[in-house]
N, C-alpha and C positions, 0 to 999 in steps of 0.2 A: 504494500500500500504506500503509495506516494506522499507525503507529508509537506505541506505549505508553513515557510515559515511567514508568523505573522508579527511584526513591528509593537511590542507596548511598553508604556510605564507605569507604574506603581509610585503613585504621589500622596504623602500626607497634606489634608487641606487641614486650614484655619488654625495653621502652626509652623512655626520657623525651624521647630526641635522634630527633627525623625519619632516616630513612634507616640506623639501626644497627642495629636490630633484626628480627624478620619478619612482612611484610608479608601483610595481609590484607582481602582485599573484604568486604563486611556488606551485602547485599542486604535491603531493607523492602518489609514488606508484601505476601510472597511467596506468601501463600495461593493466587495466581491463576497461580501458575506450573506447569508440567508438569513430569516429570522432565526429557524434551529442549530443555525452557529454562534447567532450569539446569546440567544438561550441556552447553549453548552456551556458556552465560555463561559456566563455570566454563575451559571451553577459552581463552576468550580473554582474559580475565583473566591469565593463564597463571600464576597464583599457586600454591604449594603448598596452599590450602585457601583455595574464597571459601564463606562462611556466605550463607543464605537463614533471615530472618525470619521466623517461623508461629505466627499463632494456636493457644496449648497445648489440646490432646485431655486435659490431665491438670490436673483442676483446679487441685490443689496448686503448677502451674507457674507460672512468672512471664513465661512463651515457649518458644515451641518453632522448634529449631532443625534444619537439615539439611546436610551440612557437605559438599563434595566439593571433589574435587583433579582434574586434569585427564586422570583416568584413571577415574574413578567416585565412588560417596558411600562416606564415613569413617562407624560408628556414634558415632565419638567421636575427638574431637583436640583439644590443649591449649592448645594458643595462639589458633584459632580460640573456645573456650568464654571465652579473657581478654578477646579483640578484641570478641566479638559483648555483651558484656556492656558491655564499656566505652560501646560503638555503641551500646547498646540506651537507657544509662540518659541519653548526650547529649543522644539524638533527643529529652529531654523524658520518656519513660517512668517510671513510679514505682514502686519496690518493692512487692509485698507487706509484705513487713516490711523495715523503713527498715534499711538497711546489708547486706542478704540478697539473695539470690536464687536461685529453683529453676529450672535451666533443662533442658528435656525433652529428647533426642536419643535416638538409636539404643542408646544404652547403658540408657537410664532415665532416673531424677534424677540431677543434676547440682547439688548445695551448691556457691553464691560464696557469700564474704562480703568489707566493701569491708573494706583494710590502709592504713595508712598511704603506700602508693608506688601505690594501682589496687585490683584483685579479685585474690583467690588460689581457686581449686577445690578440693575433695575432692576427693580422688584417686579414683578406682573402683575397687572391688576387679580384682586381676589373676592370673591364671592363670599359675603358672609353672611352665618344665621345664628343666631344667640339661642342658646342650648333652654329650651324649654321649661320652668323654673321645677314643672313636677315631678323632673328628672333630677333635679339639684341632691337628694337624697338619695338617689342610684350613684352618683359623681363621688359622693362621699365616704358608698360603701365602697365604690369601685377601688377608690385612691386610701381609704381605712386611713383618713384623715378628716380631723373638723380644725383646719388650717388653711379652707379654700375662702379666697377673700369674694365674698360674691358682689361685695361692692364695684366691683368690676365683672360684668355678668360674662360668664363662660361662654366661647362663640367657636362656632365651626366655620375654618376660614380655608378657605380653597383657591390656593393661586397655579392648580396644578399637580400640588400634592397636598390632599386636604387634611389638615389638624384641628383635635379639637384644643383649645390654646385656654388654658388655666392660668388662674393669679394663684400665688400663697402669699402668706401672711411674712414668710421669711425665707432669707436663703437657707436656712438651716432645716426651714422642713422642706423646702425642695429638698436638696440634698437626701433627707433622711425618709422622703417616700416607698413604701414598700406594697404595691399597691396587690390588688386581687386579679391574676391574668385573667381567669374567666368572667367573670365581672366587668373589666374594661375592657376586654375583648366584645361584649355584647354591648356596651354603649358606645363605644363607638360604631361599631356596625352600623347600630340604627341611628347614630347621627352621619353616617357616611364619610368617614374618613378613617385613612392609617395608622393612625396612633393618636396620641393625646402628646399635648408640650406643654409643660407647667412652667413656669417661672415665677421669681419671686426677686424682690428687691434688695439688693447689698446694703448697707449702713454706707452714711459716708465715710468716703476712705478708705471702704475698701479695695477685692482684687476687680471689681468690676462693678458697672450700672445693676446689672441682673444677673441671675445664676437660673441656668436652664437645664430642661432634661425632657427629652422628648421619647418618648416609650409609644414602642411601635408593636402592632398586633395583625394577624389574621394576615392577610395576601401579600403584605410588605415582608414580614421575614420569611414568607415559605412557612409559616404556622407557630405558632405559639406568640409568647411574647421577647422582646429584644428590646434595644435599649442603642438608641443612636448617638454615636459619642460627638458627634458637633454639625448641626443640620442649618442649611442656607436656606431651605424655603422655608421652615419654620420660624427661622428668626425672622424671616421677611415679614410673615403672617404675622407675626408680634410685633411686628415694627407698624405696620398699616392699620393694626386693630388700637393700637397705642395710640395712633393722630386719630383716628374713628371715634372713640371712647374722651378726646381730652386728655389723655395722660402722658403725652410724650415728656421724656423729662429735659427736653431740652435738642440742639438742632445735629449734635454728636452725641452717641452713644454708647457702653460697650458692652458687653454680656458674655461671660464664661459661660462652657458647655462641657461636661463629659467627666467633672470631677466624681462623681459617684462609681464610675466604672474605670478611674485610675489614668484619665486624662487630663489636657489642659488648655482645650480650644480656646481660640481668642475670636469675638466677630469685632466690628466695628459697622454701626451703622448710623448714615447723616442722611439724614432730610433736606432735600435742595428742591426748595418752597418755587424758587425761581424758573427751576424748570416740570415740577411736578413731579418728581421722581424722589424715591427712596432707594439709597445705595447699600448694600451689604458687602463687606468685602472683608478678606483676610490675607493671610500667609498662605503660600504655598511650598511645598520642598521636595523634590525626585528622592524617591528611596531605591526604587529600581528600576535601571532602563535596560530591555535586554529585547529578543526576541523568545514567543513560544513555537511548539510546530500543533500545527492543527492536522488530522489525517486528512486524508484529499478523496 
């Protein structure tokens, strides 16, 4: 049997240090793949999102991307759009316009631009519905906490990759969440989305604005419950529901991710009122650039 070798890297997003942040494959030069090669690849990978490379159908693009998890393909996901971006512009690739990039996925266009620390995204517009209050007693069994601040009502926000997006009372019961998988497995279902994203607010001074944790169920991980160590559409979906709600706290932001599970994502996100846009952006860093062989 003939064997294709195929071009990837292995990048941590939303960190400058190898190994703290999360991890992501960037497949090249993917035009000649099937869907059931990269839902192989994507399986054994066993990453929460490995990217495939494509030649853009959309002029305006600078690439086109397709993004899957080890359950099926994402129209959109954030840490994947920072990874594949970083990937893209190493391998040598040149902007269309020097410091930009438009990248095509399931959602549409996709706005980078480079930041001082990597790429930030434009958020995509998102969809939202506030979590029905006679469910607020399911929320609390699910999550086996009475530390959900309802003063900011629980909403399902959908830019793509939909979350249900929780306050707490503190970082420390983020952090110290231990929730019920079958329980929030079923409420999120029936509010339709991948997981749930809590966060909760740092004291002044501290390591960040927020401390987040977004716990993922049912189709996203291939079954059960997981636990995503540093997510770009969910902080997006926090970031949009924060100016939605009144609560932005200001026109920069930052938000830690992934300390519960022995990480130390960094996001960075700013509000630029002038052009309507909300930017997520972080670190990027190649762990592994190699090729694999696929059989033929």
């Amino acid at each position: 049997m003939t064997a294709r070798l195929v071009r990837f890297r292995q990048v941590d997003v939303f960190t400058s240090t190898p190994f703290r942040g999360n991890p992501l494959a960037v497949v090249f030069d993917a035009d000649s793949l099937g869907d059931d090669d990269m839902r192989t690849i994507a399986r054994w990978t066993n990453l929460s999102e490995t990217t495939f490379l494509c030649t853009p159908t959309d002029p305006d693009a600078d690439y086109r991307v397709r993004i899957f998890t080890p359950g099926g393909e994402l129209p959109f996901a954030g840490h994947p759009t920072l990874g594949t971006a970083h990937a893209f512009i190493e391998s040598g690739a040149t902007p269309r316009t020097p410091g930009r990039l438009v990248q095509q996925c399931g959602v549409g266009r996709i706005a980078l631009r480079r930041q001082a620390d990597g790429w930030a995204f434009a958020a995509p517009p998102a969809r939202v519905a506030p979590l029905a209050e006679h469910d607020y007693p399911a929320l609390e069994a699910a999550l086996r906490t009475a530390a959900i601040d309802f003063d900011a009502p629980p909403c399902a926000v959908d830019n793509g990759a939909p979350w249900l997006v929780v306050r707490l009372k503190s970082a420390d019961a983020c952090i110290g969440l231990a929730p019920d998988p079958a329980l929030l497995e079923a409420l999120t279902r029936r509010c339709g989305t991948h997981g749930l994203a809590a966060y909760a607010p740092h004291p002044a001074g501290g390591p960040a604005t927020f401390e987040i944790r977004c716990l993922m169920t049912g189709g996203l991980t291939g079954g059960g419950l997981g636990e995503d160590p540093v997510t770009g559409s969910a902080n997006a979906a926090l970031a949009g529901l924060l100016a939605l709600q009144q609560r932005r706290p200001g026109p920069v932001y930052t938000a830690r991710q992934g300390t519960a599970i022995g990480r130390d994502g960094r996001i960075r996100v700013e509000y630029d009122d002038a052009a309507g846009a909300i930017w997520i952006g972080g670190s990027t860093v190649t762990v592994v650039d190699g090729t694999f062989r696929l059989p033929g």
